[in-house]
C-alpha positions as CSV (number, residue, x, y, z in Angstrom):
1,X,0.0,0.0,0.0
2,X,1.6,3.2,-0.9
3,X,1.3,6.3,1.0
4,X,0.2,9.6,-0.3
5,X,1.8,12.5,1.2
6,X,0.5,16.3,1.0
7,X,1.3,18.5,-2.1
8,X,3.5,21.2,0.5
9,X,3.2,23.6,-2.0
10,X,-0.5,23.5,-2.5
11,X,-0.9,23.6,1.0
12,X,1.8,26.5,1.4
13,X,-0.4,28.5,-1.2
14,X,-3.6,27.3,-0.2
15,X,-1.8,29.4,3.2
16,X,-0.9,32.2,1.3
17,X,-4.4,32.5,0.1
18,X,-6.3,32.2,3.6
19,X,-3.6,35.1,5.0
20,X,-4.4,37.2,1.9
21,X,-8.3,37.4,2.5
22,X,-7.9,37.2,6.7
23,X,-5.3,40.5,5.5
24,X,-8.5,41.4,3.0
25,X,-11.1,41.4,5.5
26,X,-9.1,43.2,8.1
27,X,-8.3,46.0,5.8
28,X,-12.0,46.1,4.7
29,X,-13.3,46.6,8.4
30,X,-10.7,48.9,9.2
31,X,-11.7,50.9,5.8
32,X,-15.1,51.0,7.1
33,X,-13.5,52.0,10.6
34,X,-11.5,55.0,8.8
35,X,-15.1,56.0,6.8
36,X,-16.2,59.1,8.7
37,X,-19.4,60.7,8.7
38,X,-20.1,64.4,9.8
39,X,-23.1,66.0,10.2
40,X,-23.1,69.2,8.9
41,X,-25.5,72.7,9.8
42,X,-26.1,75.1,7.7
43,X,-27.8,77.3,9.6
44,X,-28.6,81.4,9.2
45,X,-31.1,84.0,9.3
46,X,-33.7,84.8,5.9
47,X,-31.6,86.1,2.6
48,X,-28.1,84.8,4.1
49,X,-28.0,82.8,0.9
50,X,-28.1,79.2,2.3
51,X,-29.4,76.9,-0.6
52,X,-26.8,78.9,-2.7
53,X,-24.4,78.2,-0.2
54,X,-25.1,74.6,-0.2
55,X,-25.2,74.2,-4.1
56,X,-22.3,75.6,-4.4
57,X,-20.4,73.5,-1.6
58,X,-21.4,70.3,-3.6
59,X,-20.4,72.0,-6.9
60,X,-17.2,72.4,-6.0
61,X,-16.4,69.4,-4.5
62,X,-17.4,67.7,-7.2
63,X,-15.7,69.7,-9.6
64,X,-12.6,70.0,-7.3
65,X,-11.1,72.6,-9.5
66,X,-11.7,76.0,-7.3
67,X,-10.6,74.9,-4.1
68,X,-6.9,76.2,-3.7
69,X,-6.9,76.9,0.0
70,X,-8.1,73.2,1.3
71,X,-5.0,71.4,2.9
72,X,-6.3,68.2,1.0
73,X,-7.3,69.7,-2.4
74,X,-3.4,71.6,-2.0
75,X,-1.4,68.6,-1.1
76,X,-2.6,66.5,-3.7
77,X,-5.0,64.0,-1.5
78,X,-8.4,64.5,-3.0
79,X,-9.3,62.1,-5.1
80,X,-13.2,62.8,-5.7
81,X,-16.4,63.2,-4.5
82,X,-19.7,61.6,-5.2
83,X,-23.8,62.1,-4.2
84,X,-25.0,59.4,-2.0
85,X,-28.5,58.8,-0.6
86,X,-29.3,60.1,2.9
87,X,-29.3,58.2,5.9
88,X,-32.6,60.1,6.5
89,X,-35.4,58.9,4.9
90,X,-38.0,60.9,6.0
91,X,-36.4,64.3,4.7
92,X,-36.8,65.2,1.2
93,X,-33.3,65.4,-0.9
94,X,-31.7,68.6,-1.8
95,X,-32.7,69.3,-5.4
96,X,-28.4,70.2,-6.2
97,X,-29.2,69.5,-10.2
98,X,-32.2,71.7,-10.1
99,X,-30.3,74.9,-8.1
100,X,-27.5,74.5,-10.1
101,X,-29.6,74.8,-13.3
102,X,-31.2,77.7,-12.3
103,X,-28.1,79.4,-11.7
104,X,-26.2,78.1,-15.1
105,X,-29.5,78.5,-17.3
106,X,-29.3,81.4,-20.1
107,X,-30.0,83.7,-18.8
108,X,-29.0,82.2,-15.1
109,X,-31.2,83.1,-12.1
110,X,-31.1,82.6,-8.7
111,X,-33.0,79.5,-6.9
112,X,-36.3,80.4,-5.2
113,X,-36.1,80.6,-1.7
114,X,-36.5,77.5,0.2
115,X,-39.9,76.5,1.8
116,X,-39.2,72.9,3.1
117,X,-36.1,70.8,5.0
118,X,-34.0,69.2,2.4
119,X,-30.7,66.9,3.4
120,X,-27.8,65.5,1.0
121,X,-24.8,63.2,1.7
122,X,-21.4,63.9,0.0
123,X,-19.2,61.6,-0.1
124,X,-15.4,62.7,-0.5
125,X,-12.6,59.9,-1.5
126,X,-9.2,61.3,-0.2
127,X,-5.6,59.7,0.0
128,X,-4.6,59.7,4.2
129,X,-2.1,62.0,4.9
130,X,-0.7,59.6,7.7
131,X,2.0,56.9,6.6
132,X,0.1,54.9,9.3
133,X,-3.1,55.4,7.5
134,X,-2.4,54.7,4.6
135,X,-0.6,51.4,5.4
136,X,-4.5,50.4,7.2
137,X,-6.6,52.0,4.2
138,X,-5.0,53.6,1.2
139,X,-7.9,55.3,0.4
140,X,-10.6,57.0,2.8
141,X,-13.8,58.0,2.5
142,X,-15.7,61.1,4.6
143,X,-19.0,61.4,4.7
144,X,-20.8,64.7,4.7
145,X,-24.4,65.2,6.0
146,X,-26.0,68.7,4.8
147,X,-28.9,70.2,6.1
148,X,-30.9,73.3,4.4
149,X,-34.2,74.6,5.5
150,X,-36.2,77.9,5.5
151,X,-34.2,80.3,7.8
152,X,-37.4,81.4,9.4
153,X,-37.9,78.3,11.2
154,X,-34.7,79.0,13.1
155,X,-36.0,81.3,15.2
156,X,-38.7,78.8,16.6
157,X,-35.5,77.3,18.4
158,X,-35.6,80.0,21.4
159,X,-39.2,79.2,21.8
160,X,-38.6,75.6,23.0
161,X,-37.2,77.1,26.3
162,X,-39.8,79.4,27.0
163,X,-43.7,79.5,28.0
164,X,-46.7,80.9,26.8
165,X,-46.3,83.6,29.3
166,X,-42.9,84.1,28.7
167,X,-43.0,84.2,25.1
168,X,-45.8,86.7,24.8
169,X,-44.3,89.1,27.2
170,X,-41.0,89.5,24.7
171,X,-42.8,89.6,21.8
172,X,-45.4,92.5,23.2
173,X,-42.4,94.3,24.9
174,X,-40.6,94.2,21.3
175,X,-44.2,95.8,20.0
176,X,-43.6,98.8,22.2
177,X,-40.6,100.0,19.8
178,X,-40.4,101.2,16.5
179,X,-40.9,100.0,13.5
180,X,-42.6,96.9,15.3
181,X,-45.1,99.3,16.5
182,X,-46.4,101.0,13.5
183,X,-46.0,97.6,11.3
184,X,-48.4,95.6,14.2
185,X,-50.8,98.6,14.7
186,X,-53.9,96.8,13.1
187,X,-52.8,93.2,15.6
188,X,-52.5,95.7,18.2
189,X,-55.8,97.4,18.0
190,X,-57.3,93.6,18.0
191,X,-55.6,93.2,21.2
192,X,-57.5,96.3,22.9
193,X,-60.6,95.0,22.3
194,X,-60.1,91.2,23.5
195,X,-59.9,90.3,27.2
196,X,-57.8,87.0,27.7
197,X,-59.5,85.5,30.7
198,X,-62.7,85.5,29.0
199,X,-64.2,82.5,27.0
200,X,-62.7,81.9,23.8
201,X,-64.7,82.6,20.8
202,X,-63.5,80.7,17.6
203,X,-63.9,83.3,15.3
204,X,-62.2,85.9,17.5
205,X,-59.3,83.5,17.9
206,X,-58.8,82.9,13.8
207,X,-59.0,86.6,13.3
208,X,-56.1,87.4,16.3
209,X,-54.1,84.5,14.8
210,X,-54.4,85.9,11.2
211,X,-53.6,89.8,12.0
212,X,-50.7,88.5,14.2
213,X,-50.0,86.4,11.0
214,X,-49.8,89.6,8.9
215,X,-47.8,91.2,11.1
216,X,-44.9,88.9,10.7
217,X,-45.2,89.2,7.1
218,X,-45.4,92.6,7.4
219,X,-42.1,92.5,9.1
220,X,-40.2,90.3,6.8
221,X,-41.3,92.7,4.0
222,X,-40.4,95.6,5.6
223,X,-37.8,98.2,4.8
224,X,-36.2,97.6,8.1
225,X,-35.7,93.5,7.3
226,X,-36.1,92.6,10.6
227,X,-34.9,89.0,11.8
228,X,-36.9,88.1,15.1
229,X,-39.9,87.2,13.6
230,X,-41.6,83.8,15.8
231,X,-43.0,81.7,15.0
232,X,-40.9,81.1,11.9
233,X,-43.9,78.5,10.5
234,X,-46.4,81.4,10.1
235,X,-44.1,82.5,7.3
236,X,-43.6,79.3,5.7
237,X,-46.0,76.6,7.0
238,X,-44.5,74.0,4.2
239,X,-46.7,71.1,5.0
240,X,-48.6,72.8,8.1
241,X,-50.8,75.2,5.9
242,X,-54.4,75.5,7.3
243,X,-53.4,73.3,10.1
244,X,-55.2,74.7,13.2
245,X,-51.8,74.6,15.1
246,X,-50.9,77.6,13.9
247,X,-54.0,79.5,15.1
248,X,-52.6,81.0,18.1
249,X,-50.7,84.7,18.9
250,X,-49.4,86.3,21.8
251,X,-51.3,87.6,24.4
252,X,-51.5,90.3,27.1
253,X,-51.3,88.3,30.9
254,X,-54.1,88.2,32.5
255,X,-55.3,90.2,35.6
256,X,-56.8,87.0,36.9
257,X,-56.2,83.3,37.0
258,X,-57.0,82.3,33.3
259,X,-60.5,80.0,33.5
260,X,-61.5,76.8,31.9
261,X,-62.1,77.8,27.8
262,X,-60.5,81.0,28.0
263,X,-59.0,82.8,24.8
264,X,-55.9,82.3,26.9
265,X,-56.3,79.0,27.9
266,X,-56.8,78.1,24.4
267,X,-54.1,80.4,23.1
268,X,-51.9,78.7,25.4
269,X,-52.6,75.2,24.6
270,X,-52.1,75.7,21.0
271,X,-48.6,77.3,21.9
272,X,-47.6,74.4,23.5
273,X,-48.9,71.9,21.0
274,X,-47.1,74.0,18.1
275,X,-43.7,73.7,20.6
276,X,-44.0,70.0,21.5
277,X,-45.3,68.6,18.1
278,X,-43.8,71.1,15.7
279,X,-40.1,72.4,16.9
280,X,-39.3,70.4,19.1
281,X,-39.6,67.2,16.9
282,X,-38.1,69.0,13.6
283,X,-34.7,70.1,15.7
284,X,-34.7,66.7,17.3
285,X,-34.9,64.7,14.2
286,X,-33.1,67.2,11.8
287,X,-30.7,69.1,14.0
288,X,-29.0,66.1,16.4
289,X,-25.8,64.9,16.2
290,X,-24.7,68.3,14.9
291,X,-20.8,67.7,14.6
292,X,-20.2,71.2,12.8
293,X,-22.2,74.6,12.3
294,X,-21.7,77.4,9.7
295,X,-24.0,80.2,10.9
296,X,-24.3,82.5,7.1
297,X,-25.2,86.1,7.7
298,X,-26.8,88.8,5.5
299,X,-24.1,91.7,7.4
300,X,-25.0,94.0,4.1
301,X,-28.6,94.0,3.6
302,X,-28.4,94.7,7.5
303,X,-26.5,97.7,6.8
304,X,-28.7,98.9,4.1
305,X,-31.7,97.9,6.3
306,X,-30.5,100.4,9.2
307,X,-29.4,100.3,13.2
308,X,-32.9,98.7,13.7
309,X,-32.0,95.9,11.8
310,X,-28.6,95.3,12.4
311,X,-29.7,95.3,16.2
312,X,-32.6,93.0,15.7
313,X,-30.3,90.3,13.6
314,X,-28.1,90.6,16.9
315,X,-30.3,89.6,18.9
316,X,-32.1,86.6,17.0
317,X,-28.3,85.0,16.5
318,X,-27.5,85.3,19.9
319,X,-31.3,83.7,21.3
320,X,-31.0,81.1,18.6
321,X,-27.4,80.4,19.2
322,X,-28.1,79.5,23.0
323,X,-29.9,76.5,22.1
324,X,-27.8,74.4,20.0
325,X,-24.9,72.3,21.9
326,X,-21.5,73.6,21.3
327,X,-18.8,72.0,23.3
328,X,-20.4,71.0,26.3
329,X,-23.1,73.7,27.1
330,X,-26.5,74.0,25.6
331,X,-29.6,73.1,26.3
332,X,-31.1,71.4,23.4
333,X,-28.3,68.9,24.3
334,X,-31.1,67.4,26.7
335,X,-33.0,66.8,23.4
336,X,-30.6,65.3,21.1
337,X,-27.2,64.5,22.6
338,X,-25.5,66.3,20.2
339,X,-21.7,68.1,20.2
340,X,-20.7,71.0,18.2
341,X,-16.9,71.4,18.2
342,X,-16.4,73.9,15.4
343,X,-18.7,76.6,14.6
344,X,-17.9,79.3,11.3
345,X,-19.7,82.6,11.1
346,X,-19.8,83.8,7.9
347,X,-20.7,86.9,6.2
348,X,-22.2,86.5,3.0
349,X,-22.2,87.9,-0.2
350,X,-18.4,89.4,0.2
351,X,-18.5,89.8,-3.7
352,X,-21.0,93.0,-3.4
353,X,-18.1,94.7,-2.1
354,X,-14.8,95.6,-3.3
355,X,-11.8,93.3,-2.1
356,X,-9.8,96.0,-0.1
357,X,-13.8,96.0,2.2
358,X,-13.2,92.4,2.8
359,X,-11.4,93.2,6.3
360,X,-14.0,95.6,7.4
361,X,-16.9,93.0,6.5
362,X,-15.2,90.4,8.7
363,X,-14.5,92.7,11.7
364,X,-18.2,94.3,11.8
365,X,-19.4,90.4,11.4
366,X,-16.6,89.6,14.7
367,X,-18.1,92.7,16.5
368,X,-21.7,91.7,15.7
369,X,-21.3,87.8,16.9
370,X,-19.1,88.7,19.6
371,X,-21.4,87.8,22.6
372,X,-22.3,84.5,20.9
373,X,-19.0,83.7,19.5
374,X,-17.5,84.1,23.2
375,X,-20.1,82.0,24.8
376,X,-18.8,79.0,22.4
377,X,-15.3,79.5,22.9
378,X,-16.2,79.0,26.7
379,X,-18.1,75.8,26.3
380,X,-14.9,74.9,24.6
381,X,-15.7,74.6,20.6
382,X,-13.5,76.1,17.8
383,X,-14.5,79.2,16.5
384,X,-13.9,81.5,13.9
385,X,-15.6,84.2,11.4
386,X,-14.9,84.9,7.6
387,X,-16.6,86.9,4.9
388,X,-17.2,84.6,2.0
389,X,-19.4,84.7,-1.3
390,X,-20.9,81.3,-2.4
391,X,-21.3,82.3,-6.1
392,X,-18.9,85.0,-6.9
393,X,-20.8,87.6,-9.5
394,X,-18.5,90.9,-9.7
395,X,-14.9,91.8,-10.4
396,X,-13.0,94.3,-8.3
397,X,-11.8,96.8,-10.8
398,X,-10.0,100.0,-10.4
399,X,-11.7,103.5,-11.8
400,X,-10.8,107.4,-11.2
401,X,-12.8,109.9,-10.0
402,X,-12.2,113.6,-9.8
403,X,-8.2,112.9,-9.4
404,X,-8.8,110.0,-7.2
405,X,-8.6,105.9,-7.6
406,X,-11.3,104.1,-6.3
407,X,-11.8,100.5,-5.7
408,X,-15.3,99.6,-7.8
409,X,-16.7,96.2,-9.0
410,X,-18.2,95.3,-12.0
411,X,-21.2,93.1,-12.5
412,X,-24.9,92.9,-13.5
413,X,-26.8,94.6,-11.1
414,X,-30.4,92.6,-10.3
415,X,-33.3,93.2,-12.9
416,X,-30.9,94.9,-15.4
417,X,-29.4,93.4,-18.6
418,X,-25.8,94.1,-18.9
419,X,-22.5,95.0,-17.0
420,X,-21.9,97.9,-14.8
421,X,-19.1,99.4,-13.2
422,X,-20.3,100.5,-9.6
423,X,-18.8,102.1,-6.6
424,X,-20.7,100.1,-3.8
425,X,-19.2,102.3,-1.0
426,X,-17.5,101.5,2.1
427,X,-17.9,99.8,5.8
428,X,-16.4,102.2,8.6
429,X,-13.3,100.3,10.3
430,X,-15.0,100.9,13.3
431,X,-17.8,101.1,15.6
432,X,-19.5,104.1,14.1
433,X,-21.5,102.7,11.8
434,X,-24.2,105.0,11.0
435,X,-23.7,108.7,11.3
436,X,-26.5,111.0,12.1
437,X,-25.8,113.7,9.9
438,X,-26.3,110.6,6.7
439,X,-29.9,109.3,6.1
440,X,-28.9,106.3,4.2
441,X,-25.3,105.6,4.5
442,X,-25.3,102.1,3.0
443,X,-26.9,101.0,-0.5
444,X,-25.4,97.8,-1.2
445,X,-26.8,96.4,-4.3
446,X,-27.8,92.7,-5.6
447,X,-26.7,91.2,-8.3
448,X,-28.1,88.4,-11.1
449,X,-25.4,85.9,-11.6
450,X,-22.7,85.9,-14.5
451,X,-23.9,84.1,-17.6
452,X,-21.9,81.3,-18.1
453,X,-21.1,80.9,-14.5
454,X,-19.5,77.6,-14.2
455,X,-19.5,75.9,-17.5
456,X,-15.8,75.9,-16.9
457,X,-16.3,72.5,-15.2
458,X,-14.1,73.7,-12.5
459,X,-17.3,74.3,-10.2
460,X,-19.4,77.7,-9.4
461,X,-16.5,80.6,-8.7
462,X,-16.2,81.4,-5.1
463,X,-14.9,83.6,-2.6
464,X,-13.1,81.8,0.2
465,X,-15.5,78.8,0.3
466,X,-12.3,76.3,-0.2
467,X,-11.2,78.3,3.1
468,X,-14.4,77.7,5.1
469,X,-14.6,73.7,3.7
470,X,-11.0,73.4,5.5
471,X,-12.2,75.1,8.7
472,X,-15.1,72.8,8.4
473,X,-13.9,69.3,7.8
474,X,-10.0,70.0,7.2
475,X,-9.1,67.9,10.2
476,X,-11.4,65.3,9.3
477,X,-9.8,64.7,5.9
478,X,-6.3,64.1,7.5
């Protein structure tokens, strides 16, 4: 009988082959290990330009051809970036190819503004810049959750922490000042003939809710642009329109303990059902897990709005601001667990203003953010401010005047057909920002955007946006 011994070499590669997929596998989980995900907010008042922004953060990162200033882009490591579906179900998707083609349509015009929550994930494919990293996982792959929404639903936030009682008393006390007073005067005069411990009458209720209603609107439209309008959903209801949830306004306290049926009773109740099944489960389900913020702010149409408006934008950042979780503070922390630990503020629209403003733009922007930008830094998250323009739609150029050089841009002014050279004027390095003896110091202008914009292929041009993406997720893309 003869005995058959082992082919040592088939065994030996049979060996070779087991190590090679164990080695496989291993490199596979630890690929999935080194596949990030971050979760980021775009957050900002009305007009700060955020579905622009957004487009044009995806453009470009697809495109990968106008982002200088980001460490990965510079050194070489990018490799590319690609859509991917949403973890989020529920939320409708970002409609990228349908902003971009507004804005690269002949002529090009600008997206409508948005009415609904909209998310997207981006994908980006980058090279480790870590020898060590790149022995586990040659290539990575970062993830990139973005958010856009109406910017009037952002100031529901502050209402979360407050009462029926509480809320009314701010928003009557604000009512005492002009131009809240003379815009509300019609709501007001409704008020003076109701009594809010006395039975609630349907039709009295509707009618309150629906001059309060016009009031806000009457705000947002107003010359003075005001920010702290509440609640945002009476502005854009999206899928709440007719609901009866938003028949409710603020209310004078009552002299008396409120009875049983009472218009405040009522009022009340609807408050708190708008505030429990409303805000509180859109910031839960859209805003957790918040890993990074850019806050985008309208600084200009502030300026051309007046001290009124520059001082009501102050104050709707700063109440809004409180409730998000940066570092270790914040409230709304309770209702999603969530850690910011980088936060940009950005003023947009830098391209409405000559280059040599830039510096101004970003100081006013640190001087107005200050309170909130400090209150970050103490929770201990990473801050920092920039003046930025998503879609870049003038040139600086230089012109003379009476003897003198002055810095101007160039660009197509909104509603009109063709180029213009304009001097847009100047922001004060300094406090002084509106002088009494100068009725309207500040008449920034809008413009449409360049035709052709982007059919480079290189992505939508840009002011500093490759600076904010490395602020942003530089040091996840190591």
């Amino acid at each position: 009988m003869s005995t058959k011994f082992p082919d040592w070499n088939n065994l030996a590669g049979f060996g070779e082959k087991v190590l090679d997929q164990a080695l496989g596998h291993v490199g596979t989980l630890a690929g999935r290990m080194l596949e990030g995900n971050v979760r980021l907010g775009v957050t900002g008042l009305r007009r700060a330009g955020k579905t622009v922004f957004v487009t044009s953060l995806i453009d470009n990162l697809i495109r990968g051809g106008r982002l200088p200033f980001m460490d990965v882009v510079a050194g070489n490591r990018f490799l590319a970036a690609r859509l991917r579906s949403s973890p989020d179900r529920s939320a409708p998707r970002f409609a990228y190819e349908k902003y971009l083609a507004n804005l690269t349509a002949a002529p090009p015009h600008w997206p409508a503004a948005t009415s609904g929550v909209a998310q997207l994930r981006m994908a980006l494919r980058y090279v480790p810049g870590s020898s060590m990293r790149r022995s586990i996982q040659p290539i990575s792959t970062l993830n990139v959750d973005v958010i856009d929404y109406p910017g009037e639903w952002l100031m529901d936030l502050p209402m979360l922490n407050q009462s029926f009682a509480d809320w009314s008393a701010l928003t009557l006390e604000l009512l005492e000042h002009e131009p809240r007073r003379q815009i509300g005067a019609r709501w007001l005069h409704w008020l003076s003939t109701i009594a809010p411990d006395k039975r609630a009458d349907e039709t009295a209720t509707k009618e309150g809710a629906s001059l309060y209603t016009d009031y806000l609107h009457a705000c947002r439209r107003s010359q003075a642009n005001l920010s702290l309008v509440q609640p945002g959903r009476f502005l854009e209801p999206g899928e709440l329109a007719g609901s009866p949830v938003l028949t409710f306004c603020p209310l004078p306290l009552p002299e008396a303990t409120a009875r049983p049926g009472s218009l405040w009773e009522v009022m009340s109740e609807r408050f708190d059902d708008y505030k429990h099944n409303v805000v509180r489960k859109f910031f839960v389900e859209h805003f957790s897990r918040l890993d990074r913020q850019i806050v985008l702010v309208d600084v200009l149409g502030m300026l051309n709005a007046g001290p009124a408006a520059l001082h009501d934008m102050r104050m709707a950042l700063t109440a809004c601001l409180e409730a998000f979780r940066h570092g270790r503070g914040g409230w709304l922390s309770k209702l999603t667990g969530g850690q910011i630990d980088k936060v940009l503020f950005a003023a947009t629209k830098a391209d409405h203003i000559a280059a040599s403003q830039h510096g101004n733009l970003k100081n006013l922007l640190d001087m107005l953010v200050s309170e909130a930008r400090n209150a970050i830094r103490f929770e201990g998250a990473t801050v920092d401010t920039m003046a930025l323009a998503a879609v870049k739609c003038t040139e600086t150029v230089t012109t003379e005047h009476q003897g003198r050089k002055l810095a101007c841009i160039q660009g197509t002014p909104l509603g009109r057909q063709k180029p213009t050279v304009l001097f847009p004027g100047s922001i004060p390095d300094g406090p002084d920002l509106f002088p009494e003896d100068v009725a309207q110091p500040y008449r920034f202008m809008d413009f449409e955007p360049p035709a052709g914009v982007g059919r480079d292929g290189r992505g939508l041009p840009n002011i500093r946006l490759d600076q904010a993406l490395n602020f942003l997720l530089g040091d996840r893309l190591v």
